[in-house]
Structure formats: C-alpha cells, structure tokens
N, C-alpha and C positions, 0 to 999 in steps of 0.2 A: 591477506584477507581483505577483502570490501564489503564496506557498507552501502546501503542504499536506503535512505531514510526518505518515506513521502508524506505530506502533512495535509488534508486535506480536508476542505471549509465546504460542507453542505447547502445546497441550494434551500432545500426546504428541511430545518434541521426537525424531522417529527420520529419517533418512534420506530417504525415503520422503516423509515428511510435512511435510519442509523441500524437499524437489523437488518437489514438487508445489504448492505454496505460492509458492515463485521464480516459479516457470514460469507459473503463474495471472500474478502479477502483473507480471511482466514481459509477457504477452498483451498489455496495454493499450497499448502502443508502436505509434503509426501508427495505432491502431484508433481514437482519437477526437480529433476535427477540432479542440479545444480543446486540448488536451492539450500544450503545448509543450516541455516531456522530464520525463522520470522517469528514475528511477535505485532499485534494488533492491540494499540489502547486507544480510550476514548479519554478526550479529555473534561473535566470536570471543573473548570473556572470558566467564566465566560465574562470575557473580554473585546475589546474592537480587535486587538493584536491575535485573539487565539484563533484557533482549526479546529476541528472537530474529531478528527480522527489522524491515528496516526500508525502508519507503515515503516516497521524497521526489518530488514533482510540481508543475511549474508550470504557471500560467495569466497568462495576460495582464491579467485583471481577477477579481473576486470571483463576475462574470457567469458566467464561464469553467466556474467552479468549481461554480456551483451545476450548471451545462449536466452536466456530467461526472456529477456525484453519482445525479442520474437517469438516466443514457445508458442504452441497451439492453446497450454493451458491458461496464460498468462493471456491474451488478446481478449479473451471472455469478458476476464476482470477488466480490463483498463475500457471497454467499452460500458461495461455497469457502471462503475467509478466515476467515465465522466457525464453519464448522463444523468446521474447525481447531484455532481459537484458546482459551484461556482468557480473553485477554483484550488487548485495543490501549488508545493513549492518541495522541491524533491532535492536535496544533495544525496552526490557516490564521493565516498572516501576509504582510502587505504588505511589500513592498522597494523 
C-alpha cells in the first residue's frame, strides 16, 4: 500500500477559496480506477507552521501512484490547486 499525503497553504485563505479547493479535490473520489480512498480535512489551528488543507490517498502500489499523477482526471485538480496555492509539501510512503 502507498500513501500520498499533500499539505497545502492558500494564497488567499477566504471562504470561497477554501470551497473551492475541498470541492476540487474531493472530485477525485470514484473518478480514478487506482485511487483506493482519499480523504480531505481542513485544518483548524492557525499557526506560522500550519497548511491549510490537507490531501491524504491511497494506492495499492507506487504503480498506482504514478497511473494517478498523470490521469486526465487528476491534471484538473493540480492546476486549481496551484492556482490557489502559495505553496504544498507532499510525502509518498509505503505501509
């Protein structure tokens, strides 16, 4: 199994641009054949150290993972994401 966990700090943290941002990335749900769950939270302390939103997703193998990173469905999202974003911090790990 792999994880793929992505952490990610909003340019302009408003309302709007945190529902829009969920809602992107919760899309990916049932939309790719590799995909074997995600899970989308937002975080609720606000700190210099915290992110704003956070991407967790599994695969069955690292295969999985690569499949996804290129999908047609997945390129959507990472283009909303980063024109969002100031900035993510992403680890992939085995379990």
């Amino acid at each position: 199994m792999v994880k793929h966990i992505v952490m990610f700090k909003l340019s302009e943290k408003t309302p709007e641009n945190m529902e829009r941002a969920v809602n992107s990335l919760r899309s990916l749900e049932g939309n790719i054949e590799v995909l074997k769950s995600i899970e989308v939270g937002t975080n609720f302390l606000e700190s210099d150290r915290s992110y704003d939103i956070v991407l967790t997703a599994e695969f069955e193998n690292r295969e999985g993972l690569e499949i996804y990173s290129g999908h047609e469905n997945h390129l959507p999202v990472v283009k909303i994401m980063r024109s969002l974003c100031l900035n993510s911090a992403v680890v992939d790990y085995e379990v």
